[in-house]
NULUM-636794 format. One record per residue (C-alpha): residue number from 1; x, y, z. Coordinates in steps of 0.2 Angstrom, whole numbers. Layout:
N
(atom NUM,(X,Y,Z))
...
***
This chain:
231
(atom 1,(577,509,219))
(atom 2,(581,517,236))
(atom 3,(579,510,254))
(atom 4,(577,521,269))
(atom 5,(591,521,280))
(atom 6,(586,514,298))
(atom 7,(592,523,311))
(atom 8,(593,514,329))
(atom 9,(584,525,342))
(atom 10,(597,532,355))
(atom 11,(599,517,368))
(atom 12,(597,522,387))
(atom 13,(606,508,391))
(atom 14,(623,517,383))
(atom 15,(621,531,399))
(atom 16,(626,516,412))
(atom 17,(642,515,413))
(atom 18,(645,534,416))
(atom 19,(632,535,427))
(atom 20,(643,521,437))
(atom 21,(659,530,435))
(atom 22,(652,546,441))
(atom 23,(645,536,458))
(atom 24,(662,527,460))
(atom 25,(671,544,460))
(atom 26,(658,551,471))
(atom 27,(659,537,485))
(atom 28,(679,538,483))
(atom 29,(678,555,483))
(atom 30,(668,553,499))
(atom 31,(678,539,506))
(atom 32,(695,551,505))
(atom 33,(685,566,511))
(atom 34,(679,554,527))
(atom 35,(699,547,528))
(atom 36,(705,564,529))
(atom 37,(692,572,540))
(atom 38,(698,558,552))
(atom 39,(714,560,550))
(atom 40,(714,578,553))
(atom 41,(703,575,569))
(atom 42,(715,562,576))
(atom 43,(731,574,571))
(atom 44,(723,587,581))
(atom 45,(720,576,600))
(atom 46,(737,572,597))
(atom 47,(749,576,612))
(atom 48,(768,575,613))
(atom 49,(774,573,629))
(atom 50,(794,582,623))
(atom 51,(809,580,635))
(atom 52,(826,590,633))
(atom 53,(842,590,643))
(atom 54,(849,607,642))
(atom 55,(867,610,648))
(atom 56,(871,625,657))
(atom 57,(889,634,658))
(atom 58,(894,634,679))
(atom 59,(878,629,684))
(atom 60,(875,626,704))
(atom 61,(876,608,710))
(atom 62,(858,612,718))
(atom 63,(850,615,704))
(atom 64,(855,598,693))
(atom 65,(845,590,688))
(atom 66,(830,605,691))
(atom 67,(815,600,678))
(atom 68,(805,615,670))
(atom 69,(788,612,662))
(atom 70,(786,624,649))
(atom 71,(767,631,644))
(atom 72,(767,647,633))
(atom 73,(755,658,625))
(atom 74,(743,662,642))
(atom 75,(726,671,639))
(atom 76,(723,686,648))
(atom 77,(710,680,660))
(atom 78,(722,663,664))
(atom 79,(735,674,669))
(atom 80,(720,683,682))
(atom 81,(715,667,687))
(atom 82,(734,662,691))
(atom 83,(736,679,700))
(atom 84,(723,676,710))
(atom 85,(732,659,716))
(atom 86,(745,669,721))
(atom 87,(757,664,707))
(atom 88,(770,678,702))
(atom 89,(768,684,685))
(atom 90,(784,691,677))
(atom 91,(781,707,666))
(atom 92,(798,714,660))
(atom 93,(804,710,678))
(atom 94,(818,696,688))
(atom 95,(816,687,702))
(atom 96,(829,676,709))
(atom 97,(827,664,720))
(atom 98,(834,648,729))
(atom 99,(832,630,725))
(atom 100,(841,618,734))
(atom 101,(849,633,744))
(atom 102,(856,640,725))
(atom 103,(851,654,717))
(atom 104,(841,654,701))
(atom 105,(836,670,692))
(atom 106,(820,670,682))
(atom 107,(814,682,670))
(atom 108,(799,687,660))
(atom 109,(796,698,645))
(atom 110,(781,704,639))
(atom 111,(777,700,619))
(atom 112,(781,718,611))
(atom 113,(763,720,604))
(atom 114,(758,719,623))
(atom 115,(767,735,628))
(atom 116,(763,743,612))
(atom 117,(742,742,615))
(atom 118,(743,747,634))
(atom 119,(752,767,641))
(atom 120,(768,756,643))
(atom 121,(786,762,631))
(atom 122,(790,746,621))
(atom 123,(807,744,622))
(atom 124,(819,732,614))
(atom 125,(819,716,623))
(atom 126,(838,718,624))
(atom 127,(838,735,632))
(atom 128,(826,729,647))
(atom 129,(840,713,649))
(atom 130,(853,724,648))
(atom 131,(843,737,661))
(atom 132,(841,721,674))
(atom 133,(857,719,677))
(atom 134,(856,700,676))
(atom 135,(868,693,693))
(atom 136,(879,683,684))
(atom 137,(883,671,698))
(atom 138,(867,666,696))
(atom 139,(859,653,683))
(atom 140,(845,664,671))
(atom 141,(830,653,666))
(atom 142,(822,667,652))
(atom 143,(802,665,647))
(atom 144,(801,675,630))
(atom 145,(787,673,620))
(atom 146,(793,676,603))
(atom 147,(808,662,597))
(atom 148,(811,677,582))
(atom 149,(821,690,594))
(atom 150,(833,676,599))
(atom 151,(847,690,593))
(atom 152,(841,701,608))
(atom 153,(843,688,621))
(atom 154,(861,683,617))
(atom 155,(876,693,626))
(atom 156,(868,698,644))
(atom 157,(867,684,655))
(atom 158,(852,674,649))
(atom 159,(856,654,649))
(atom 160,(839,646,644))
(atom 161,(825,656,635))
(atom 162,(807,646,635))
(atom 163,(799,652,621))
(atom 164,(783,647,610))
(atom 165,(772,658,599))
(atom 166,(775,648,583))
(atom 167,(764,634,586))
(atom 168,(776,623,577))
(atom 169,(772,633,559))
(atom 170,(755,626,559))
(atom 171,(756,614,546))
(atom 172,(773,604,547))
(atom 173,(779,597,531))
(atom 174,(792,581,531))
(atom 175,(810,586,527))
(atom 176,(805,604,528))
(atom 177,(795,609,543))
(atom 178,(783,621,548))
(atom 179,(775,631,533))
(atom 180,(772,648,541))
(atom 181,(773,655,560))
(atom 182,(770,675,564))
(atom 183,(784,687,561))
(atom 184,(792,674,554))
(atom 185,(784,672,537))
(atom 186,(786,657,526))
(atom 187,(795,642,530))
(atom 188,(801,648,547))
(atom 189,(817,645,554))
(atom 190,(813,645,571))
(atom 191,(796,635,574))
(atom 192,(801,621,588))
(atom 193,(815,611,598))
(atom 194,(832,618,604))
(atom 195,(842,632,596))
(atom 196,(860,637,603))
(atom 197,(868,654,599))
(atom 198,(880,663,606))
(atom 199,(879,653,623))
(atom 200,(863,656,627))
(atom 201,(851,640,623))
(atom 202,(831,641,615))
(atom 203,(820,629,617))
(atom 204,(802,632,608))
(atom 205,(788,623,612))
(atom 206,(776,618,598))
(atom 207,(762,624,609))
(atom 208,(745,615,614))
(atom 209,(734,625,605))
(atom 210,(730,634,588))
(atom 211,(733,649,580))
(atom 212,(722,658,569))
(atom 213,(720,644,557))
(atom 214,(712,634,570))
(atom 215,(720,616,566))
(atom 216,(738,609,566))
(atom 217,(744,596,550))
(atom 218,(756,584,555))
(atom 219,(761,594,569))
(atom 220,(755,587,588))
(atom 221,(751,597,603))
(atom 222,(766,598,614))
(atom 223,(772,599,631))
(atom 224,(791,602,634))
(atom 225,(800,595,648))
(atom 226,(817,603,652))
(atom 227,(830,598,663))
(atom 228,(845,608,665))
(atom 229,(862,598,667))
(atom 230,(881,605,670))
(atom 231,(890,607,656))
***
């Protein structure tokens, strides 16, 4: 004689404990979406306030101590607006003037890619230092956009170059650095703080906005501070 096997009907009650697992990812999920989103947002107000003593070979007693603020990367209609104020806007030229009764030459080069979209001959930033004539009694303070010429601005006088372009490799990694910069590539060498070569000192500025990514990681706004000291 033969029974009929019982089957128990499917119990719903079986279903719970993934539908709980699958909401307690979820609200983690959420939780480290909402932490990072901060984060993120936090990491981007950020603003270093950076200062740097830069020694100079021969430099005049007048101008110890002389501070610099260093801004890069101006739009076009800023630099309008500061013309318009009367400031002078250095384009491939040199200007020298006095501070506390010593001379001070100050140079500005346009970034390459400027020359090359207007009627203007790019030329090498060394050949346009080199066509200057830089006085040599004379302390040079260079503002150079791009960090990745430094070769060009060794050998002909220059001092100090201000540069930026960079903006700190966008996304800085601990114990590496920055992750990319423009006409750099990966991992860039040259993405902030001061670079000597050659006798002529770098410093790069981190930058207070964005390139085109449009957000920094780990990697504040910053505003550089220079002061130039006699070696």
């Amino acid at each position: 004689m033969s029974a009929p096997l019982s089957v128990a009907p499917p119990s719903v009650v079986s279903r719970r404990p993934r539908a709980r697992w699958a909401a307690t990812g979820a609200l983690a999920g959420l939780l480290v979406a909402l932490l990072g989103g901060g984060w993120l947002l936090w990491d981007n107000r950020r603003l270093d306030i950076t200062g740097y003593d830069v020694p100079i070979d021969q430099l005049p007693p007048g101008a110890e101590g002389l501070s610099i603020a260093q801004v890069s990367d101006l739009r076009p209609d800023l630099l309008r607006e500061l013309e318009a104020l009367g400031v002078v806007i250095l384009r491939d030229e040199a200007v020298t003037v006095e501070v506390a009764g010593t001379p001070l030459t100050l140079v500005g080069l346009d970034d390459p890619r400027v020359a090359a979209s207007t009627d203007r001959k790019a030329s090498s930033p060394r050949d346009l230092l080199r066509a200057m004539e830089l006085p040599e009694a004379a302390t040079t303070v260079l503002l150079a956009h791009r960090p990745e010429l430094l070769g060009d601005y060794t050998g002909v006088g220059v001092d100090l170059v201000l540069s930026g372009h960079t903006h700190g490799g966008q996304v800085r990694v601990p114990g590496i650095g920055g992750v990319y910069a423009p006409h750099q590539g990966v991992l860039p060498v040259l993405t902030e703080g001061v670079h000597l070569r050659d006798g002529t000192t770098m410093v790069i500025s981190r930058g207070l906005g964005n390139s085109i990514a449009g957000v920094r990681v780990n990697n504040p706004r910053e505003l550089v501070l220079v002061e130039l000291t006699a070696r």
